[in-house]
N, C-alpha and C positions, 0 to 999 in steps of 0.2 A: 569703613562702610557707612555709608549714611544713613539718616533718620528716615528716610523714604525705602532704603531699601529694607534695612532690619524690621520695619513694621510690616511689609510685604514677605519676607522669611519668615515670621512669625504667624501671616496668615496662611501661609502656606502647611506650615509646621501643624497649627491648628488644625486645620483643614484635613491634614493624615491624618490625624488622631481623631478628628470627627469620625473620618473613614473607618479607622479601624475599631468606634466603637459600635459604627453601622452593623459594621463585618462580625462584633460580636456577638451584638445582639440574637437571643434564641429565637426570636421568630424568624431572623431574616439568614439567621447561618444556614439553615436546608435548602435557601431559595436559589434554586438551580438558574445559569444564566437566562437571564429574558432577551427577546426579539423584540426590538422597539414599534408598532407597527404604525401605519399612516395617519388611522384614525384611532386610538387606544393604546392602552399596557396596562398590565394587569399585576398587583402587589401579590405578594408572598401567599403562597397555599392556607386558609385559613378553616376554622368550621364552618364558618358561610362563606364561600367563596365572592368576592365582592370586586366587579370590574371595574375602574376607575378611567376615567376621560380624561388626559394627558393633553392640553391645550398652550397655546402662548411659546414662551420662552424656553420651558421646560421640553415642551415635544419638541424645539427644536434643536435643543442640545441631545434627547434621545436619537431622532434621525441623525446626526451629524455623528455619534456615537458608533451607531452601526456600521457606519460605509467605515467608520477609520479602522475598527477591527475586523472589518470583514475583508481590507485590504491587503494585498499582497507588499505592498511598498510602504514605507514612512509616509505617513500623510495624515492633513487633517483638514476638517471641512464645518462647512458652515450654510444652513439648509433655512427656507422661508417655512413656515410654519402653513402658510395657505396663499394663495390669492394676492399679491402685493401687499405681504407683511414682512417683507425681508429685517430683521429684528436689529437694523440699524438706517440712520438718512442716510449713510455714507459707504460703500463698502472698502473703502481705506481704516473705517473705524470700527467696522464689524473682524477685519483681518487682524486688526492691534491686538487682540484676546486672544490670538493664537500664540501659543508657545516659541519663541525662534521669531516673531515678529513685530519689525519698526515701522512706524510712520515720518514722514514731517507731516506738517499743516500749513496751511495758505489760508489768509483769512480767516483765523479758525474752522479750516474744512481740512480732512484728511488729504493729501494730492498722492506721495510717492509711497512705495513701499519697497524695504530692505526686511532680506529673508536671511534669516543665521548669520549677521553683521558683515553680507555684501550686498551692494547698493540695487536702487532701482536698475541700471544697466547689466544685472548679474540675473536679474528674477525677468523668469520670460511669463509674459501674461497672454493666454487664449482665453477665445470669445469662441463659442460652440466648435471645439475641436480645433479651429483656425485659429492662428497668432497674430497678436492682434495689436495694432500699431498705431499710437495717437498720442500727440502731447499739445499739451495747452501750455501756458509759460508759469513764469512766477513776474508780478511787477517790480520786484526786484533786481536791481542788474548785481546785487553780491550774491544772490542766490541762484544766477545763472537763467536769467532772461533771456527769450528768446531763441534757449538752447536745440540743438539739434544733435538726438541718441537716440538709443535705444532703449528707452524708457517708458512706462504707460503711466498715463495720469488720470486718475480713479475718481477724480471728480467730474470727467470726462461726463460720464451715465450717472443718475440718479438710480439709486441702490431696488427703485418700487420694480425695475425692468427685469429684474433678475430670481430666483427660486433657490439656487445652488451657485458656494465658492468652493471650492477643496485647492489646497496646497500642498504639492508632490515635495515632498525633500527629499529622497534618493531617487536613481534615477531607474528606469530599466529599459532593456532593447529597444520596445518598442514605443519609448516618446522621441520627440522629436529632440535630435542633439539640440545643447545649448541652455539657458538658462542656468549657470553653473550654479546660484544661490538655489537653486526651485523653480516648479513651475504653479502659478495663481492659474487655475481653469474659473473662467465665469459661464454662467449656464442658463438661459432666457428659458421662460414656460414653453411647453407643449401641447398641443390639445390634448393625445394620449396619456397627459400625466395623469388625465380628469377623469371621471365617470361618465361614461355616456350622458348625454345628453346638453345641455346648455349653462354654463355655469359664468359668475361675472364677479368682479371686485370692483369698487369706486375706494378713493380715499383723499380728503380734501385735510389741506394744513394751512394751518395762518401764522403768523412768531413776528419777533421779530428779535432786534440784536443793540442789545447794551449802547456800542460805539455809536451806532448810525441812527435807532428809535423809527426806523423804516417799517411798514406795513409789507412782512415778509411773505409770497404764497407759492406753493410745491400742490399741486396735482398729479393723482393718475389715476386712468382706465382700464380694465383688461377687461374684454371678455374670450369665452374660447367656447365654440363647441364641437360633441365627439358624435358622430354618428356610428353607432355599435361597432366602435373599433374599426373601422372602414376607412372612414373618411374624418376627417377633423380640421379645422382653422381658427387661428386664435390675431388677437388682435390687443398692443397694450400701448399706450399711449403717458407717459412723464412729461409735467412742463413745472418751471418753477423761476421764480423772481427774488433775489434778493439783494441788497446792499449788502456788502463787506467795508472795513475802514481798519488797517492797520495806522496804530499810529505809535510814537515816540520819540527816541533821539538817537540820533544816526550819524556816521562817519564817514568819511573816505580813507580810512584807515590812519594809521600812524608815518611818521618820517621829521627826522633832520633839519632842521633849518637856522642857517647864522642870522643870528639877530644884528648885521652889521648894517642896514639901514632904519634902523629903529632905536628910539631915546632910551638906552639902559641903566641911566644916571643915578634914579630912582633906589636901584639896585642892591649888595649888599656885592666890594669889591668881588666875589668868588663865585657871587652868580650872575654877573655880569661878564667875569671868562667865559665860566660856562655857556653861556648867552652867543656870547660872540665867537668863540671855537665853532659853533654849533654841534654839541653832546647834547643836548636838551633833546628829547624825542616829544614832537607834541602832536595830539590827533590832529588830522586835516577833517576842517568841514565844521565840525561841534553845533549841527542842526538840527531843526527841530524838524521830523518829518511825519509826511500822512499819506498813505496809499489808501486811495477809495475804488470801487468798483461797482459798478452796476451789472449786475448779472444775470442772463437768460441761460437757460438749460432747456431742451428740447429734446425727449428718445422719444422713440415707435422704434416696434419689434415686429413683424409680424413672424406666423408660423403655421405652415400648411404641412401636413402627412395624409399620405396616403395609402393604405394596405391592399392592393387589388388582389393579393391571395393572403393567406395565413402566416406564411411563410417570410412575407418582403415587405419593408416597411422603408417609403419615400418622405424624406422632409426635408422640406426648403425654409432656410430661417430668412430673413433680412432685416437687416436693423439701422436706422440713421438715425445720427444722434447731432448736436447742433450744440454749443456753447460758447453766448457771447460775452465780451468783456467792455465796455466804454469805463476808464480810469481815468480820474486826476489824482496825480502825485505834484506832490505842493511841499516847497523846502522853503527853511529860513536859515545860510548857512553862514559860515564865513569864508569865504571863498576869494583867493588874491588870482593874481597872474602867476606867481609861483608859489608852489607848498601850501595855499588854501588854509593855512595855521591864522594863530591871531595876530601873528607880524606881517601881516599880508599889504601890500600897497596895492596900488588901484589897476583892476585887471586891464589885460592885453587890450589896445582899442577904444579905452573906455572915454576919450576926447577931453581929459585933464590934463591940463600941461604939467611935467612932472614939476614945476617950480609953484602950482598950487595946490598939488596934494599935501600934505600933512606928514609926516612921518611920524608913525606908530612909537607909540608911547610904552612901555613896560614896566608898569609904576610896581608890581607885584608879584610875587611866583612864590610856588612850593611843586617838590617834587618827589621820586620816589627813589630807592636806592639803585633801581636801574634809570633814572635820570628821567624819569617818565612824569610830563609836568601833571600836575593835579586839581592845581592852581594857578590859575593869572588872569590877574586885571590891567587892562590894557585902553589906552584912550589913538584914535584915530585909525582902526584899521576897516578892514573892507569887508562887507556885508554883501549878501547876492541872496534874492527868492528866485526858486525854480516853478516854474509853473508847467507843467505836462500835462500833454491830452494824450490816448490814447486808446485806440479801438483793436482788440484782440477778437479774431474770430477760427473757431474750429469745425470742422465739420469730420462724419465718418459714414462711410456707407461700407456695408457688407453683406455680401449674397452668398450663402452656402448651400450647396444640394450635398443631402447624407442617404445613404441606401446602405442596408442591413437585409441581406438575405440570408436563410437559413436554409440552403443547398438539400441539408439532408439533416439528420439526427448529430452526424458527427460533424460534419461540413458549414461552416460561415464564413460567407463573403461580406465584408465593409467595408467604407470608405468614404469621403466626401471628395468635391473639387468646390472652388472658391474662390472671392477676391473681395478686396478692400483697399479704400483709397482715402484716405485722411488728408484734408488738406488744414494749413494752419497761417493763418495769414496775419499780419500788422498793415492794414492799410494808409494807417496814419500812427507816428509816437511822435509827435512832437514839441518841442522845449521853448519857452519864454526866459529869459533870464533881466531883472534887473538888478541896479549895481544900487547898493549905499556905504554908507559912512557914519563910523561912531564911535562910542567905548562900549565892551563888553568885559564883563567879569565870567567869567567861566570854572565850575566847581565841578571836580571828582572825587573831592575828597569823602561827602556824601555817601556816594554811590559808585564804584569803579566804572560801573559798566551803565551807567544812564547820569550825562552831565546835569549840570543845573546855570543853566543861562540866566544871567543876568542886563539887559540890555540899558544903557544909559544916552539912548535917543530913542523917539516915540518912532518905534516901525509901524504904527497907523495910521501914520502921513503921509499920504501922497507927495507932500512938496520934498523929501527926503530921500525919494527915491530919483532913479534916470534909466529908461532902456539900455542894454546890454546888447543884447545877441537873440536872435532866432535859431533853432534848427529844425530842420524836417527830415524825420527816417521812414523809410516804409521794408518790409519786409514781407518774403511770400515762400513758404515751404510745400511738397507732396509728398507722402510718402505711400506707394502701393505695396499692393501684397498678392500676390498668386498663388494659391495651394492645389495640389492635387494627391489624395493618397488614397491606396490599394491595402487591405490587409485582407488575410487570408486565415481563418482558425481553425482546425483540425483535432478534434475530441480522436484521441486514437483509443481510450481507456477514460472511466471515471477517474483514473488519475493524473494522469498521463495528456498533455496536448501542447499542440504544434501550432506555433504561429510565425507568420512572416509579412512582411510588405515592402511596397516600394512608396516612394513620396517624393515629389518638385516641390520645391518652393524656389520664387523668384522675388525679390526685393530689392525698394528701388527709395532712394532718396533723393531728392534734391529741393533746390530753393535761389533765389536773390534776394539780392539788398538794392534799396536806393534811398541816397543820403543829399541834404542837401541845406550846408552848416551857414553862419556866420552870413546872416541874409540883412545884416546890417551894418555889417562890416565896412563897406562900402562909405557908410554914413562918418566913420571916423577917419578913414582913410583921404577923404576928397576935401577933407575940411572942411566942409558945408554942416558938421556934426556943433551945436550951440549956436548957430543963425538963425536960428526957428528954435520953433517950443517942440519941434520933435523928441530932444531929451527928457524932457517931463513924461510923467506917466498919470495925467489929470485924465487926461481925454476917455482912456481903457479902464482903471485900475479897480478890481474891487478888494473889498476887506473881505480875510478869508478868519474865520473867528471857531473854528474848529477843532484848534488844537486845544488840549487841557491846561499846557501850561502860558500859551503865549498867541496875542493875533498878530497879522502880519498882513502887509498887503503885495495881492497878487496881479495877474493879469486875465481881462475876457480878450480869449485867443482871438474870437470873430471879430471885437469892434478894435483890437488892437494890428491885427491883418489889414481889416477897411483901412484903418485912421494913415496905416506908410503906403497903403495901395500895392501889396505883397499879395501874389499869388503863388499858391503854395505849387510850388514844384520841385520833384526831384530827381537824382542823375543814378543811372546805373554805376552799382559798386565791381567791375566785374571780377576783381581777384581776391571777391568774399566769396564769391559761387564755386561750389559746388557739386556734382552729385555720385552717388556711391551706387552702385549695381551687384545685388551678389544672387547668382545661379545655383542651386543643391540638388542635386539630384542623392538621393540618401535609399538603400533598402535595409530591411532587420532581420533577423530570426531569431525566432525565441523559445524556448522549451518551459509550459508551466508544469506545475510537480503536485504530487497530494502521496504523502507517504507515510512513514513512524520511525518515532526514533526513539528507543529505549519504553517500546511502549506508546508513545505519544504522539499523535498525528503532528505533520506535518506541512508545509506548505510554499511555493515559492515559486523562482520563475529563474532562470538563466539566458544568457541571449546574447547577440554581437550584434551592433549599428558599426553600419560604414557610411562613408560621406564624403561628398565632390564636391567642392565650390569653385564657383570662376568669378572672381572680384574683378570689376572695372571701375575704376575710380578716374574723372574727369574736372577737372578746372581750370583756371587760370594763374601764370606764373606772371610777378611781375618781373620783367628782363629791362634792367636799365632801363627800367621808369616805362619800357613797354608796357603794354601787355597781353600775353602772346598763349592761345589753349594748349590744354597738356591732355592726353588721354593714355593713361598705363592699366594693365590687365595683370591678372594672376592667379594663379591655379593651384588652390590645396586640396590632400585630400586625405583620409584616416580612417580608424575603425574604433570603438568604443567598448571595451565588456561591460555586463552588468552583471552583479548574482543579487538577490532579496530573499530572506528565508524569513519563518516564521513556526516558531514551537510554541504548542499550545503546552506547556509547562501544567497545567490543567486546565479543570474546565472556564475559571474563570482568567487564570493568568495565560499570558504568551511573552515570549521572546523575540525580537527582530534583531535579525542582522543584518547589513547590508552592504555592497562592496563594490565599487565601480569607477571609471575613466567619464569624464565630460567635458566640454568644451565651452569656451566662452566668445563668442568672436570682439576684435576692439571696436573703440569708439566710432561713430563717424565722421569726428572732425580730427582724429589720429588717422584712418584711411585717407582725409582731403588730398585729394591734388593740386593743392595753391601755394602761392610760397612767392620767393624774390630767386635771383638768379643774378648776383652784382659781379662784372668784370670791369676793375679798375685797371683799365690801360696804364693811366701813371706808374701805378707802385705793384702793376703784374700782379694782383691780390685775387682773385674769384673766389666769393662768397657764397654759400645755396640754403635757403631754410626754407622745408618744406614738410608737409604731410610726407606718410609713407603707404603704399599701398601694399609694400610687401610684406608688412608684418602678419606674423603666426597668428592664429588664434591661442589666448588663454588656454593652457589644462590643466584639469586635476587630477588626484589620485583621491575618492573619497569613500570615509567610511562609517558605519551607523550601528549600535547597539543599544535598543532600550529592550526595556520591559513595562507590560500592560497590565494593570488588573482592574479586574470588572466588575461591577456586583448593582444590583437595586436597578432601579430606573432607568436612572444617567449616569451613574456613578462609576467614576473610574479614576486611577491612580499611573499617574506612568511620569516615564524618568529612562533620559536617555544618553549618552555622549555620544558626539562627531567628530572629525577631522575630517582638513581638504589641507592634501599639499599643493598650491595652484604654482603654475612656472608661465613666463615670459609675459607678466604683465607690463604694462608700457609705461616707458618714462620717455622725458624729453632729452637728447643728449649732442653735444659738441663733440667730432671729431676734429683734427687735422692734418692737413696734406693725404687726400685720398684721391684717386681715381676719379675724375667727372661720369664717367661708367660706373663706377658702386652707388650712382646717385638713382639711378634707374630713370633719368629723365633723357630726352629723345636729346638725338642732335641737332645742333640748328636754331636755337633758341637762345644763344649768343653767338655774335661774330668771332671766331676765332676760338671758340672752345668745344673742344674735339672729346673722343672717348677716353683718349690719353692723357688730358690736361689733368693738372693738380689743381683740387678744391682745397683752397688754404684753411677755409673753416664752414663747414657740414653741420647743419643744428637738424634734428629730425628725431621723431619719435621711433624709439625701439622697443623693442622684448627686452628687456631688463629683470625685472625684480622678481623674485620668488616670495610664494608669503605661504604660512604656516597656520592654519587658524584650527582652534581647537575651541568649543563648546558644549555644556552641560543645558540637557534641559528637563524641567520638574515642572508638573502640570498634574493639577484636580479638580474634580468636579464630583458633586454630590447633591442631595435633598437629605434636608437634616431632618429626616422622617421619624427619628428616634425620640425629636424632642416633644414632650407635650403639647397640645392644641391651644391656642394657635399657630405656635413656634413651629411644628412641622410645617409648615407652608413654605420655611424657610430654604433657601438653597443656596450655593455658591459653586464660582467657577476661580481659578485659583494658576499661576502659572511662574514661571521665572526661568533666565536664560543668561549664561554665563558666558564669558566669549572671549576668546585669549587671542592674539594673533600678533605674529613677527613677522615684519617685511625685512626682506634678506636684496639688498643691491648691492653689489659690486660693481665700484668702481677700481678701476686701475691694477684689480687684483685685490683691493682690500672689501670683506663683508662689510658695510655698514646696515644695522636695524633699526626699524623704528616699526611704529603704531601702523595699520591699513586704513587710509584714509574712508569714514564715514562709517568707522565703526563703532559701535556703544558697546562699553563694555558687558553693562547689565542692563535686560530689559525683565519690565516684570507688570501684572496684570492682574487685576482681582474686580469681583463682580460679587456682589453682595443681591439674592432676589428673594422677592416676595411673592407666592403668586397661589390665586384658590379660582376654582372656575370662572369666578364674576370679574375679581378685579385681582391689577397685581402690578409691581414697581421692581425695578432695580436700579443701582449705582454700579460705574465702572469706573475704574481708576489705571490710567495709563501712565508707566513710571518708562524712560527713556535715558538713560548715559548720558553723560558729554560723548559729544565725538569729534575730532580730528578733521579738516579738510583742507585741499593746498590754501596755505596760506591764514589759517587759523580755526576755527572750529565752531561747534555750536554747544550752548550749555545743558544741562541735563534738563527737563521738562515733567512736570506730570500734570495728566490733564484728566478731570472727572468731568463725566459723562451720564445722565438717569434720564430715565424712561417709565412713562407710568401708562395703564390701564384701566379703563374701567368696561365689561361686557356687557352692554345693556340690554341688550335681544339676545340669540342665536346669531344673528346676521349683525347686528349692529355692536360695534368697539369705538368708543372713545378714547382718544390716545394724549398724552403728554409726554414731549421732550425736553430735554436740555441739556447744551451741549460746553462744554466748556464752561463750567460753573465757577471756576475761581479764575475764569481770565489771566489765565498762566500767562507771564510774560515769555517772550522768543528770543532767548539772547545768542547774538554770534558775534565770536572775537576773533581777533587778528593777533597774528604775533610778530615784530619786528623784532629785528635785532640787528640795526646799522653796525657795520664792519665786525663780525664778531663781536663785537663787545659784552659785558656783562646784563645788556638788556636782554640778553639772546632766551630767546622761549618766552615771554613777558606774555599775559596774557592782556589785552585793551580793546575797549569796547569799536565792535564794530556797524551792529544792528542791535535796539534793544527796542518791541513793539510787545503791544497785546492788542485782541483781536474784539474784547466782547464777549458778553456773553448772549447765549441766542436758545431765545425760546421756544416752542412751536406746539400749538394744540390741535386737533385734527378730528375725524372722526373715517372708519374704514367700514362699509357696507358688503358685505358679501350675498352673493344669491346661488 
């Protein structure tokens, strides 16, 4: 166990035993459970009875208290305090404090979240009842730029748009299948939440950030008013600017390379075999790298209700949100025509005749006992700077109409209809590359996981460098969303009620690519490349002097375009496209309960979901270099139990149980319908590697026991375990000699291969592995109102999550296990506050695992986070943040391990960045 986590145990630990000395305190052991309410809460029965004003932080952890034990299902929540005071910038970083929950970060900002260690594509996330569908990228391509899932990304909206987070972790009837980790509900203001009349928030912030020293600024608006509960419209308005700059030293991962055109003389006989066998494993790339971004964010919310009787309440939300990206990513790597290591010779094209290249010198090495070099100085190999531009932009619009009628005393009609449309676009990514030449010493021994370059030629010379290669990518994604759904509630008895509904949802992805590489290519090929001063890089080049260990020069895209008379243009990818269609038509019934057992009130809910899908999934196949459209269809469909109970054990304790079937659907580039389709007439062979449309949805079987205790304030103790047996998660797999018919692809799409033909070799995603996750979770919160004055001011939130899981594949007949990819084994959370009517602070600490991903993983993290207050009116708060105070480094490794051998599992750097740290001071007006 480590040093991060044992001191998180120990506040935890602490933290009961504060509780239970709360608990025994004489004044406070009579104090029957309290109701948190909107504006106030009242301390223990005293001889002067004395009301106390519950403000900031504290009243939001009491709000967020009540909804979770007043809930039927596992859940926890997370509530604004007033007016655009949502008690974090981020609501990726307000969710971290939750028990059972991970982030990453981009930029230093929260982006993904993972719910009971499965991933963002596991946690389904709704925007007012509707689910809700948007992603921005990572500038990273190890991190899955660009990507296309089922994923939300929470720096999406700025945290000011929002009042209420709650997260469902068991499931019951009547949500909507899916989300197997959980469901995140996000919740924008209402007029109705207000008191009549006219009410308004402003709140301005300024910061900035360690990396970049940018003049950072974040705005918002709201106003709302109520007309005596009749009539109401509210109005709230986010905008915000700031720089990000990841920087560090970065890899293209690990690999092999025979040192057979390179001087190993130097050597020492035995590592100059090794050399030359090629057993040496050495990183590709060993660069110095920097992701910058310039960042717009833009939300509006609005929100109209209208109550024309007493009875029926209309509200229409709509919300557009806006977030743009313009980036430079800037590398200084080593980069060859093959293997990219430091034996690299002069890449593909580069217009040097091989008889005046140099060959690469190996004057020195050290290694590790898995042959993984550490060390090496090397005189003549090949150098390349990457220069990229690119502009990311997001948009999201959503219209919901909700209607709440109250039929009768026993009778409620609900439901909304809705839609949303996210588009996500790359209008421009694209790449400068020039080539150089030198000696490089290269050091890990340091550091494993962040090199230390040594370069022995000036790279802020221009005369040392020569143009390489251009490329141009563009990229264009949509995804919509249709919802409509009906519920019906039925009080038959104050204990006893009946609920049911029906629900559509329609969802739709797709997107292109266009690509258009090697726009100089040309220049080397026609031999015209060294008859001119085209090769030089005088004309464009500038010094980029922003990294902290090393400057280096780059290229200006615009005067480097002018200078060859390049217009940028590019060519449809068509057999990267795409799009996925899925149709639900879903109804539920549910039975909620109010009963006793042994005495002791009761509570809960029973219920069956059933569900239809029709997946159509459409692309392009390429067919002997054709390329020819595919469109296949498919039709699942199921039913779901749930049970959720709930024993009030006493007045301040309960008990949850809970019990239920869910479903997960796959990915949607495991649904793609693109692929190849090779039939080699010579040797009779037909080949097909392609998406699958027909694969299962994900299920589970999952189940829930905690217990709750309550007492004071905020104060509560709870502690729970879970299990999920999840079956036919997807892997990638090869068969051979099948059926061109088990392929599911049309006929016609080669000459001569019929539904009878034999596919020699089938690669395509299936339902494979079963995984077993089991998890603990301990979570407190309290005011340390015991301690003497000042000290009672004190408070703390307090949490930890355990998480076990075994993936079970079968191949061939034999079980193999291993780890679930993106899982942390331990997460854990603590918040230390201060707070008195006027003014008040807290620090948060988020501690995060290693975890696992194909092909290597990310290192454990913890990131502190404080926020400070001061109340200087009634109406007026001045606020301070800071996010990211020790500039946690991001590390992510790769594992290699060439031909089985003893490097196998090796852990080697693959990303090592920090982001900054970022300030921001503010002030929030209320009226």
């Amino acid at each position: 166990m480590s040093v991060s986590q044992k001191t998180l145990l120990a506040g935890v630990a602490c933290g009961v035993l504060s509780l239970s000395l709360i608990h025994a305190a004489p004044a406070l052991a009579q104090t029957p459970a309290l109701t948190q309410t909107e504006d106030a809460a009242k301390e223990s029965p005293a001889a002067d009875t004395e009301e106390v004003v519950v403000r900031g932080f504290r009243k939001s952890l009491g709000q967020a208290r009540a909804l979770k034990r007043n809930s039927d299902i596992v859940s926890d929540v997370i509530v604004a305090e007033d007016m655009a005071k949502f008690p974090d910038l981020n609501l990726a970083e307000s969710l971290q404090r939750l028990p059972g929950v991970a982030i990453n970060r981009e930029g230093g900002e929260g982006r993904r979240v993972s719910l009971r260690g499965l991933g963002p594509d596991f946690t389904r996330v709704q925007l007012n009842g509707m689910e809700v569908l948007g992603n921005v990228d990572s500038p990273m391509d190890s991190r899955g730029q660009t990507s296309r899932d089922r994923a939300f990304d929470f720096n999406l909206f700025a945290s000011d748009l929002f009042n209420k987070v709650d997260v469902k972790k068991s499931f019951s009837a009547e949500q909507d299948e899916g989300g197997m980790a959980g469901t995140v509900g996000l919740y924008t203001a209402k007029p109705f939440d207000y008191k009549p009349g006219l009410k308004g928030a402003f709140s301005l912030q300024g910061g900035t950030n360690s990396n970049t020293e940018d003049f950072q600024k974040r705005g918002a608006a709201m106003l709302s008013y109520n007309h005596d509960g009749k009539f109401g419209a509210l109005i709230s308005v986010a905008y915000g600017e700031r720089q990000t700059q990841e920087q560090g030293y970065n890899t293209y991962g690990a690999g092999n390379q025979k040192a057979l055109a390179a001087n190993v003389s130097k050597l020492s006989a035995a590592d100059q075999a090794l050399a030359t066998a090629g057993l040496l494993v050495f990183q590709r790339g060993n660069r110095l790298s920097v992701w910058g971004s310039d960042q717009t964010r833009l939300g509006i919310t609005t929100a109209l209700q209208w109550r024309p009787v007493e009875s029926l309440t209309l509200t229409l939300d709509a919300l557009h949100g806006e977030f743009t990206n313009k980036r430079d990513e800037l590398h200084l790597a080593t980069r060859a025509s093959v293997g990219s290591t430091v034996l690299g010779t002069a890449m593909t094209h580069s217009g040097i005749p091989a008889s005046a290249q140099k060959a690469p010198s190996l004057n020195s090495i050290q290694y590790d006992p898995y042959y993984s070099v550490l060390y090496a100085d090397v005189d003549n190999t090949v150098f390349a700077t990457e220069t990229r531009r690119q502009k990311a932009e997001n948009t999201f619009d959503q219209v919901v109409l909700t209607a709440n009628w109250q039929v009768s005393d026993s009778l409620n009609l609900n439901g909304h209809i809705g839609k949303e449309k996210s588009t996500y676009d790359l209008p421009y990514s694209d790449k400068f590359y020039m080539e150089a030449f030198g000696g490089l010493i290269t050091d890990y021994t340091q550091d494993a996981f962040y090199g230390r370059n040594t370069y022995k030629w000036d790279t802020t010379d221009p005369n040392n460098y020569r143009a390489h290669e251009i490329d141009f990518f563009s990229s264009y994604q949509t995804t919509e969303l249709e919802n409509a759904e009906l519920n019906a509630v039925y009080a038959y008895s104050d204990n006893l009620t009946f609920k049911g509904g029906l629900s559509y949802r329609s969802f739709a992805n797709s997107g292109r690519q266009y690509t258009n590489d090697d726009l100089l290519k040309a220049e080397w090929e026609n031999g015209t490349w060294g008859t001119r001063p085209d090769d030089k890089v005088n004309s464009y080049y500038k010094l980029f002097t922003g990294h902290k260990d090393q400057s280096w020069v780059i290229a200006d895209f615009d005067k480097a375009l002018n200078y060859y008379g390049v217009t940028r243009t590019v060519n449809w990818v068509r057999n990267a496209d795409y799009s996925v269609t899925e149709d639900t038509n879903a109804a539920y019934a549910q039975i909620d309960f109010k009963s006793t057992l042994g005495g002791r009130p009761v509570r809960g809910n029973v219920g069956l979901r059933g569900y239809e899908t029709e997946l159509t999934s459409e692309g392009f196949m390429s067919v002997n270099g054709t390329t020819k459209p595919v469109t296949t269809s498919k039709t699942y469909s199921g039913t779901l139990p749930a049970f959720n109970l709930v024993v009030e054990a006493s007045d301040n304790v309960q008990v949850r149980l809970a019990a239920s079937q869910n479903l997960n659907r796959p990915s949607l580039t495991a649904y793609a319908m693109n692929g190849t389709v090779s039939n080699d007439t010579t040797t009779n062979t037909i080949t097909v590697s392609t998406g699958n449309p027909n694969l299962e949805p994900y299920t589970s079987d999952e189940y829930d026991l905690g217990v709750e205790w309550y007492f004071g304030r905020v104060g509560m103790v709870t502690g729970g375990v879970f299990h999920k047996d999840i079956d036919n998660l997807v892997v990638s797999k090869k068969v051979t000699n099948v059926s061109y018919a088990s392929t599911g692809l049309p006929e016609g799409l080669s000459t001569g291969v019929t539904a009878n033909s034999t596919v020699n070799e089938y690669t395509r995603p299936i339902n494979l592995n079963n995984v077993k996750l089991t998890g603990f979770e301990l979570s407190g919160q309290t005011d340390f109102v015991f301690l003497p004055a000042p000290f009672n001011n004190l408070g703390m939130v307090a949490n930890v999550t355990f998480i076990d899981t075994t993936t079970i594949n079968s191949v061939q007949g034999v079980d193999v296990k291993g780890p679930l990819w993106g899982v942390s084994d331990v997460n854990h959370n603590l918040t230390i506050y201060y707070e008195t009517a006027k003014w008040g602070a807290r620090v948060s600490e988020n501690f995060r695992s290693d975890y696992p991903i194909d092909g290597g993983g990310f290192a454990s993290t913890t990131y502190v986070d404080a926020a400070a207050f001061w109340q200087v009116t009634s109406s007026l708060r001045l606020t301070l943040d800071g996010i990211n105070l020790t500039d946690e480094k991001e590390i992510q490794y790769n594992s290699f391990w060439p031909g089985g051998n003893a490097a196998r599992g090796a852990k080697r750097l693959w990303n090592t960045t920090t982001s900054g740290r970022t300030v921001f001071v503010g002030l929030n007006w209320q009226f």
